[in-house]
The first five atom37 places (N, CA, C, CB, O) and aatype in JSON, in Angstrom:
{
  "aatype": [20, 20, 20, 20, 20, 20, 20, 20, 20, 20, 20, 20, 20, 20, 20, 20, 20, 20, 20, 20, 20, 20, 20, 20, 20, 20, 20, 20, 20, 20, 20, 20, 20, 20, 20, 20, 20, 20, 20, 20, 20, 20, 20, 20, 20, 20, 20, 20, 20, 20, 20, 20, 20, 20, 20, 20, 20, 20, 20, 20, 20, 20, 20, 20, 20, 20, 20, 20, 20, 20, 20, 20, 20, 20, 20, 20, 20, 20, 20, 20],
  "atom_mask": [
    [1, 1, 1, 1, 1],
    [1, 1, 1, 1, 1],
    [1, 1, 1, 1, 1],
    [1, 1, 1, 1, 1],
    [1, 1, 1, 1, 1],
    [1, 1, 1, 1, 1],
    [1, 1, 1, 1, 1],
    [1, 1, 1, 1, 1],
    [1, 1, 1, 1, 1],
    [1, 1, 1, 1, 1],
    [1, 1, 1, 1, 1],
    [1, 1, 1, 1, 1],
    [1, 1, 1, 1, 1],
    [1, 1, 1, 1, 1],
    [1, 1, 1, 1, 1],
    [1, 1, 1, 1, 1],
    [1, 1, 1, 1, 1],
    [1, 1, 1, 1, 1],
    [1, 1, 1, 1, 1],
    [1, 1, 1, 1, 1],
    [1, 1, 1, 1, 1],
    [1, 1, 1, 1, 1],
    [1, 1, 1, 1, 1],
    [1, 1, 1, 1, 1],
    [1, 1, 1, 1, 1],
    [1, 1, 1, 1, 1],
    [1, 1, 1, 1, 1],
    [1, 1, 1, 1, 1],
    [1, 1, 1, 1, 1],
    [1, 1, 1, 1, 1],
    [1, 1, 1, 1, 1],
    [1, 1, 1, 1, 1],
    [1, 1, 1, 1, 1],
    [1, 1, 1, 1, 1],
    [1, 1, 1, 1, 1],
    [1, 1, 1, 1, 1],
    [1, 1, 1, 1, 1],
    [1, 1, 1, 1, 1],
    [1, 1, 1, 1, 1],
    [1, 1, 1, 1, 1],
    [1, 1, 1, 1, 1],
    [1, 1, 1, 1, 1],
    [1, 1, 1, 1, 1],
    [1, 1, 1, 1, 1],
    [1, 1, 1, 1, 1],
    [1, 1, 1, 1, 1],
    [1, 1, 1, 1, 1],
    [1, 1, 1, 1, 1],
    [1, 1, 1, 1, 1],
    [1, 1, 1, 1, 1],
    [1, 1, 1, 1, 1],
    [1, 1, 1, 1, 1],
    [1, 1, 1, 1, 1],
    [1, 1, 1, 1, 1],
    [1, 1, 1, 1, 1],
    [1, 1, 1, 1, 1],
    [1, 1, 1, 1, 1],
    [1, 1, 1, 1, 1],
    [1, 1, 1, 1, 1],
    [1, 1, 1, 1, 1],
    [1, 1, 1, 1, 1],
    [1, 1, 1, 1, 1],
    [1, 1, 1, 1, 1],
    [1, 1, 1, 1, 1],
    [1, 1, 1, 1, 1],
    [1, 1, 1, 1, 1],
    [1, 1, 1, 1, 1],
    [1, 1, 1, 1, 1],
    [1, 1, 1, 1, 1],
    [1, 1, 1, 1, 1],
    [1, 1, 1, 1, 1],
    [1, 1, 1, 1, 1],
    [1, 1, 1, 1, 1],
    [1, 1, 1, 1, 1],
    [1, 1, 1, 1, 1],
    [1, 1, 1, 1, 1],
    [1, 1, 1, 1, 1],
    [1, 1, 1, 1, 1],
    [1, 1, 1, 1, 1],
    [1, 1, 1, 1, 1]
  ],
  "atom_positions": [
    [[222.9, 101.85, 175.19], [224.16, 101.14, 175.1], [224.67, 100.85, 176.5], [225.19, 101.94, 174.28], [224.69, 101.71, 177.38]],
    [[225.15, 99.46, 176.69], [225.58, 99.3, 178.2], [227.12, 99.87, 178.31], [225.51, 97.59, 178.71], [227.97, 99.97, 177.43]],
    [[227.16, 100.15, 179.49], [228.87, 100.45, 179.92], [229.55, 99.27, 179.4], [229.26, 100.56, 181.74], [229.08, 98.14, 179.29]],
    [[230.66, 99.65, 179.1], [231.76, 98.76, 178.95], [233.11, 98.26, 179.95], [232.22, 99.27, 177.95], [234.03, 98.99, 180.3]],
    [[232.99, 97.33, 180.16], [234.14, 96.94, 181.37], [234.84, 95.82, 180.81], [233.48, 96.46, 182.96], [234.55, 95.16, 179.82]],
    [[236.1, 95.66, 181.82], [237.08, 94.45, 181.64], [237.85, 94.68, 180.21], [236.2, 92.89, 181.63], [238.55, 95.61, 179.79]],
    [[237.45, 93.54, 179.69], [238.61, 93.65, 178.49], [238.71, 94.8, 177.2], [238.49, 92.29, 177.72], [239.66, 95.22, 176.55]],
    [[237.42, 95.06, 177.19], [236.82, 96.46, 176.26], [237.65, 97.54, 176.7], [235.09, 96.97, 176.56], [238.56, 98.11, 176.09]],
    [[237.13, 97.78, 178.04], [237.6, 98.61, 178.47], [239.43, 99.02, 178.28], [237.07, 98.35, 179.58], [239.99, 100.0, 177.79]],
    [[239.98, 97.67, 178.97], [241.32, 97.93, 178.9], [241.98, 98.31, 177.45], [241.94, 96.78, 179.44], [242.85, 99.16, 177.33]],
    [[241.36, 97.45, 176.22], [241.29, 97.8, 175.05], [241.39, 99.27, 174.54], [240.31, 97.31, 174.74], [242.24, 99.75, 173.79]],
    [[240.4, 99.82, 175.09], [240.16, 101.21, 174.69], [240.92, 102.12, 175.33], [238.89, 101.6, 174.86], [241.41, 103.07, 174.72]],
    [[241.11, 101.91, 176.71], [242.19, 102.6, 177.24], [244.11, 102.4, 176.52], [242.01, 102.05, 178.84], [245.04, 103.2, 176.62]],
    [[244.07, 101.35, 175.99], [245.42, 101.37, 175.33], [245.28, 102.13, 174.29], [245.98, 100.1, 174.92], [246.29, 102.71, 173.88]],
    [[244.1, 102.32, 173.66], [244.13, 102.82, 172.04], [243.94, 103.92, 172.26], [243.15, 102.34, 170.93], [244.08, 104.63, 171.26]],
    [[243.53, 104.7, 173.64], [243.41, 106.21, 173.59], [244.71, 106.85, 174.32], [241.97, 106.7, 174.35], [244.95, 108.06, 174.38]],
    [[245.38, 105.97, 174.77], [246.68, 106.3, 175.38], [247.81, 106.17, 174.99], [246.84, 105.88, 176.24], [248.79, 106.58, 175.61]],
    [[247.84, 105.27, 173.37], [248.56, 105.54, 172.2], [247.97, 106.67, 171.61], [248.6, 104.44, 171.29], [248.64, 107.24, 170.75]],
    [[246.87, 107.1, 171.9], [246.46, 108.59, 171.11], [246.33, 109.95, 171.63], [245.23, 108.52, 170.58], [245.73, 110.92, 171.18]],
    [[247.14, 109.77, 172.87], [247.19, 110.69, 173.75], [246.02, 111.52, 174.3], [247.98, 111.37, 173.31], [245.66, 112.69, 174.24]],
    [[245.61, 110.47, 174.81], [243.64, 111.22, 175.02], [243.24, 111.04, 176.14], [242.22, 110.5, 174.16], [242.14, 111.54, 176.41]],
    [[244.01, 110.2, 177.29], [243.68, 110.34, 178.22], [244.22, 111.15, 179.24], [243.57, 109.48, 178.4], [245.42, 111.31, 179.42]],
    [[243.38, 111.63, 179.88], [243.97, 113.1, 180.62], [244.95, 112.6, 182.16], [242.25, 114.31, 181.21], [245.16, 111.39, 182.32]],
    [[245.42, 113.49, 183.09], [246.3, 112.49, 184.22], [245.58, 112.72, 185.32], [247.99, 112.84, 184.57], [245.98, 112.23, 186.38]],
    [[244.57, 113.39, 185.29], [244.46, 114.15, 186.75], [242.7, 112.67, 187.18], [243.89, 116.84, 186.47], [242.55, 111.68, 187.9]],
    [[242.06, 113.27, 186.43], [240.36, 112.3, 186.68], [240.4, 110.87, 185.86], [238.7, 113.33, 185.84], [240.8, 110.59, 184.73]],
    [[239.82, 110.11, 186.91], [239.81, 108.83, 186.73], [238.73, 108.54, 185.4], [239.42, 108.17, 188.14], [237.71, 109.21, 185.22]],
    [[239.14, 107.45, 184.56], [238.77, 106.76, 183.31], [236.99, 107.18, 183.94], [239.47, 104.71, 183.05], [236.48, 107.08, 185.05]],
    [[236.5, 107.64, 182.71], [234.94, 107.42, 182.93], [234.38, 106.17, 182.7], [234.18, 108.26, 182.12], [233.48, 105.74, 183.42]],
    [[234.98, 105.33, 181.42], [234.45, 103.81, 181.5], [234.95, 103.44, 182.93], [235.13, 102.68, 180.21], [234.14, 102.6, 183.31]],
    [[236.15, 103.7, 184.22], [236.31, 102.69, 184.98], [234.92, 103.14, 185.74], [237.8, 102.57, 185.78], [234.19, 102.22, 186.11]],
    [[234.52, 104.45, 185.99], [233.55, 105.35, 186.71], [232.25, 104.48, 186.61], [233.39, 106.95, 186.01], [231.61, 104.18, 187.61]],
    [[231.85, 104.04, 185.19], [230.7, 103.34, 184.82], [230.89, 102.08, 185.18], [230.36, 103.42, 183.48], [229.93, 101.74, 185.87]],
    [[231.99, 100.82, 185.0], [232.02, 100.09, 185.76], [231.79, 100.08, 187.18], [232.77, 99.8, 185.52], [231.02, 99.21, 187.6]],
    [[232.39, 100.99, 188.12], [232.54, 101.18, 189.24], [230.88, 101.15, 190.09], [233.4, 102.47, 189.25], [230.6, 100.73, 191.21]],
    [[230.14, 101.66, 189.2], [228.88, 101.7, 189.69], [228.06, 100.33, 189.4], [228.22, 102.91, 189.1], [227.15, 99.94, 190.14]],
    [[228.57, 99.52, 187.99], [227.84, 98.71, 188.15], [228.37, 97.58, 189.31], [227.56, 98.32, 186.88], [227.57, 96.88, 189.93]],
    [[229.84, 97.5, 189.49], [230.59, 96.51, 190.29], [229.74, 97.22, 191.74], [232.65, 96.58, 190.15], [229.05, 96.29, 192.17]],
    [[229.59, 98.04, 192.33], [228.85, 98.75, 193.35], [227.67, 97.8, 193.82], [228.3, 100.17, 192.76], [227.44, 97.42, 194.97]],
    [[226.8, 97.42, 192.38], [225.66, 96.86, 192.66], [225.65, 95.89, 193.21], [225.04, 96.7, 191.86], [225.26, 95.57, 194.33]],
    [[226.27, 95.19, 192.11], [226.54, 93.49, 192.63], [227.27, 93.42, 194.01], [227.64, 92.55, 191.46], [226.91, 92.69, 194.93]],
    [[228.39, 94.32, 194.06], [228.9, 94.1, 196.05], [228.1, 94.38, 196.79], [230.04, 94.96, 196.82], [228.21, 93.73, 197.83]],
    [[226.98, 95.32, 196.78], [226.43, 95.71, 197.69], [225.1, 94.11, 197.63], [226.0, 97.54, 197.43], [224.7, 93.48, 198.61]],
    [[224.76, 93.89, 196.34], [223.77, 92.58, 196.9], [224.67, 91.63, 197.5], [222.87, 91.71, 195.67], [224.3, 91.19, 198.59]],
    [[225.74, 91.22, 197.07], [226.85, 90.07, 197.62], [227.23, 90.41, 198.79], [228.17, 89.87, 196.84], [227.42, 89.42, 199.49]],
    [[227.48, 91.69, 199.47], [227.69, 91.68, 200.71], [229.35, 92.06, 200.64], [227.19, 90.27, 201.4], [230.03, 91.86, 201.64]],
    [[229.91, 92.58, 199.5], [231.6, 92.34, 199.33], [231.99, 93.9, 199.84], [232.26, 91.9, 197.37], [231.94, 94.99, 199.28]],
    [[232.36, 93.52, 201.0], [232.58, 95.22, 201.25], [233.73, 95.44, 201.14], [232.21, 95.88, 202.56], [234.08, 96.52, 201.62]],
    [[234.73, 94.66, 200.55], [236.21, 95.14, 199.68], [235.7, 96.1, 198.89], [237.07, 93.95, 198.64], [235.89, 97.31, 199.01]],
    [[235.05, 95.55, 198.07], [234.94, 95.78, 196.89], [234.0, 97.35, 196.88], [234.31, 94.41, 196.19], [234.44, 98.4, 196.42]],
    [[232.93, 97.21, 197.35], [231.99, 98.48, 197.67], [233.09, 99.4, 198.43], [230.47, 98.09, 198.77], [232.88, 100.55, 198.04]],
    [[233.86, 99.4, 199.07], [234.65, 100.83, 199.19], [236.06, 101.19, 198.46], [234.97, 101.01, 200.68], [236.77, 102.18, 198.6]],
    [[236.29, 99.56, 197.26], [237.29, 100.48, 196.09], [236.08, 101.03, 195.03], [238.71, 99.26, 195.02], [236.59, 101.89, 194.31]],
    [[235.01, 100.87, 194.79], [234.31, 101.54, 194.14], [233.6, 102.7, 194.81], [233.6, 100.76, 193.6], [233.58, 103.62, 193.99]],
    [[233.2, 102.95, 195.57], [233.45, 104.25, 196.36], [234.86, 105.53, 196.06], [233.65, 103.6, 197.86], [234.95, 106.7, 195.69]],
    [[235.54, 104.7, 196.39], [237.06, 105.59, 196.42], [237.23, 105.88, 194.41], [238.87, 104.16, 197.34], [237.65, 106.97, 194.02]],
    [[236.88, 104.88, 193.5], [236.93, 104.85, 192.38], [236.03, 106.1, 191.34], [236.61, 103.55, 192.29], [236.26, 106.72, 190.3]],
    [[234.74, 105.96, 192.52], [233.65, 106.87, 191.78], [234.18, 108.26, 192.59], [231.71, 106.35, 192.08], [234.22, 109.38, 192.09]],
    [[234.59, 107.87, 194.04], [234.83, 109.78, 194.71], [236.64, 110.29, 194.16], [234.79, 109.81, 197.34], [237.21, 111.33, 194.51]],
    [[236.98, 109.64, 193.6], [237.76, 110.21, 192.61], [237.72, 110.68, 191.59], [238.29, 109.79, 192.37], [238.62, 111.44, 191.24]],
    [[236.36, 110.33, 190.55], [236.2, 110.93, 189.78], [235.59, 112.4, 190.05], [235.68, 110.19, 189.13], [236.02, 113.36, 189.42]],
    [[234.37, 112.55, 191.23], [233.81, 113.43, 191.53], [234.34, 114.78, 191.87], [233.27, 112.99, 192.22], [233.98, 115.91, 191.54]],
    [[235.61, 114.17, 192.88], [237.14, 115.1, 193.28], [237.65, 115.44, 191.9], [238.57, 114.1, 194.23], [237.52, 116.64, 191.69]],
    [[238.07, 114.92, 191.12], [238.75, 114.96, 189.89], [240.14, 114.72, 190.12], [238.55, 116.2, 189.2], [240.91, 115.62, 189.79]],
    [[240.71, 113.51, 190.7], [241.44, 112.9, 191.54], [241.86, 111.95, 190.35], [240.73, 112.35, 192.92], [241.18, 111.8, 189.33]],
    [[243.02, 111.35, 190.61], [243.31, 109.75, 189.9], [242.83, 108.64, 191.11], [245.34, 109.45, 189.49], [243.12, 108.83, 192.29]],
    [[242.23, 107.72, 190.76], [241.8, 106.94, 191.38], [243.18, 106.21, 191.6], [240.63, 106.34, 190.8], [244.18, 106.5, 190.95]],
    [[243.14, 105.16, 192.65], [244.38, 104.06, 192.62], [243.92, 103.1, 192.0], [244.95, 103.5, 193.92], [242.77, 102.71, 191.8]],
    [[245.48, 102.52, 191.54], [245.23, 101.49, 190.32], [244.63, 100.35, 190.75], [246.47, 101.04, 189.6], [244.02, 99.73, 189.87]],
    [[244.63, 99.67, 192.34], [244.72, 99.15, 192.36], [242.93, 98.54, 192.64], [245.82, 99.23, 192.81], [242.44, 97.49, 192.22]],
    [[242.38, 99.42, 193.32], [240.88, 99.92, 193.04], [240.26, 99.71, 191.66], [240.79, 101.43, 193.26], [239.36, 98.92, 191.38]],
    [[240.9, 100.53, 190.83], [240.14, 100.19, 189.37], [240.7, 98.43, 188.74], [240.8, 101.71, 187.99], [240.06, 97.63, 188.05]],
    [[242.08, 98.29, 189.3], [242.01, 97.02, 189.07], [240.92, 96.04, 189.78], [243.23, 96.65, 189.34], [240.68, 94.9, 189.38]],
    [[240.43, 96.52, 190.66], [239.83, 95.34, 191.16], [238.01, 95.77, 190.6], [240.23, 95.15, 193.16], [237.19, 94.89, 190.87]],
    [[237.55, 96.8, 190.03], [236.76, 97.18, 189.99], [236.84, 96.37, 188.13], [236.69, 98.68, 190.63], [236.02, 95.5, 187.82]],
    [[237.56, 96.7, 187.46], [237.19, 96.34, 186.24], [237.76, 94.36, 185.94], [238.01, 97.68, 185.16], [237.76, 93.71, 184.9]],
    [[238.04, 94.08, 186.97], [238.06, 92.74, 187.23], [237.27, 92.08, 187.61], [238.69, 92.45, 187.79], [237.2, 90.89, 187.31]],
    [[236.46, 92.7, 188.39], [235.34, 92.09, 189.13], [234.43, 90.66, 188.99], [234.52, 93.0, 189.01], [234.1, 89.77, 189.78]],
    [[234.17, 90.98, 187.3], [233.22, 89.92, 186.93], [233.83, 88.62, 186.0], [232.05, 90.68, 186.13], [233.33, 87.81, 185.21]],
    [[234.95, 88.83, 186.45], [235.84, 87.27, 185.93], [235.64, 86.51, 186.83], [237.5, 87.19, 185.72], [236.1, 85.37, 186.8]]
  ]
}
């Protein structure tokens, strides 16, 4: 099954946060799985915005950190 990003994603994050399921401290694991695939594509494209909010996105999860929003915004945006 592939990761899920963008609109899925945001989807699922509303429906688990009306269900009180997402925790406050570690960053979304779907953004985590995006983050790696958005990784790929910057690193062939050359987008080094982007390769160090997915950096900061994935070493937040690793920390068990909240990532910034503004990182996962740009990480689960990516491919619009």
């Amino acid at each position: 099954m592939l990761p899920q990003f963008g609109t899925a994603v945001r989807k699922k994050n509303l429906n688990n946060a009306a269900a009180g399921e997402i925790g406050g401290g570690a960053a979304d694991q779907a953004s985590v799985d995006a983050a790696w695939l958005v990784l790929e594509a910057a690193n062939d494209l050359g987008d080094h915005a982007a390769i160090e909010a997915c950096r900061r996105v994935i070493d937040a999860e690793l920390n068990g950190t909240a990532a910034g929003s503004a990182d996962v915004d740009l990480v689960l945006g990516y491919f619009r």
